[in-house]
C-alpha positions in Angstrom: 110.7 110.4 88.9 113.6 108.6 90.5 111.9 106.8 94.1 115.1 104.5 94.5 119.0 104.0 92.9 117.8 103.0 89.7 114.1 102.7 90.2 111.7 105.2 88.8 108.3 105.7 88.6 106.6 107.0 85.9 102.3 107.4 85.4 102.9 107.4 81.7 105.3 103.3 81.7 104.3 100.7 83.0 100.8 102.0 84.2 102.5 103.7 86.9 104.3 101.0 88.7 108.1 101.1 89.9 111.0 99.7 87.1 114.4 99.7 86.3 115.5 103.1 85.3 115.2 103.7 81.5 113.4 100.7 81.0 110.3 99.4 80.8 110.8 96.3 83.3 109.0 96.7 86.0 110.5 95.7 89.5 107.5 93.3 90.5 108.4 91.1 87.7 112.4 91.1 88.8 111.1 90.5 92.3 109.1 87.5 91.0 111.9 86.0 88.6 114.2 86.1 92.0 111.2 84.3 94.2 111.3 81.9 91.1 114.6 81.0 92.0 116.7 82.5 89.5 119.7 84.3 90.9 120.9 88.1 89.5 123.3 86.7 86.8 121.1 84.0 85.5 117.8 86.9 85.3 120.4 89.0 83.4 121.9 86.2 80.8 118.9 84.3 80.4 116.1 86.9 80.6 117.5 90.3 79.7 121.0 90.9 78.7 120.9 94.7 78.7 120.9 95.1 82.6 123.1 94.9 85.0 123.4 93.0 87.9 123.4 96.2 89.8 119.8 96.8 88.6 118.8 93.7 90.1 120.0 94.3 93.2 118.7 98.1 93.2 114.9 96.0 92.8 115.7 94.3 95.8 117.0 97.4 98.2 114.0 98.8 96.8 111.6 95.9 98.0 113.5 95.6 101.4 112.8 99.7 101.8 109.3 99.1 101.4 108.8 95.9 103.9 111.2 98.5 106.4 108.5 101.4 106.2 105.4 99.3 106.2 103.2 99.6 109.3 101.3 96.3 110.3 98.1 96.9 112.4 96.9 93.9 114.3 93.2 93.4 113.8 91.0 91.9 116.0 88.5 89.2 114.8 85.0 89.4 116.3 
């Protein structure tokens, strides 16, 4: 199932979690190459050639849609 441009979800890959369409790359570890410090053109020439930049990018939109829809609750502490 498609959740995102060029992110789909899957129960049968990748135990379920969000990845690059038609791949089994899930967008966590993109996420965590970026917060690593690589940028989009080194993760594809140094890490895997066969995306695109684009799909990169599509595993950030996706991350930045999910920060935009969560709901933080303030908790009390006792």
């Amino acid at each position: 199932m498609k959740i995102a441009n060029r992110i789909e979800v899957s129960p049968d890959v990748c135990h379920g979690k969000p990845r690059i369409a038609g791949t089994r790359i899930p967008v966590e570890i993109i996420l965590g190459l970026l917060a690593d410090g690589l940028t989009p053109k080194e993760i594809v020439a140094k890490c895997y050639p066969d995306l695109a930049e684009e799909d990169i990018l599509a595993c950030i939109r996706y991350a930045k849609q999910l920060v935009e829809e969560e709901e933080v609750h303030a908790v009390r502490e006792a």
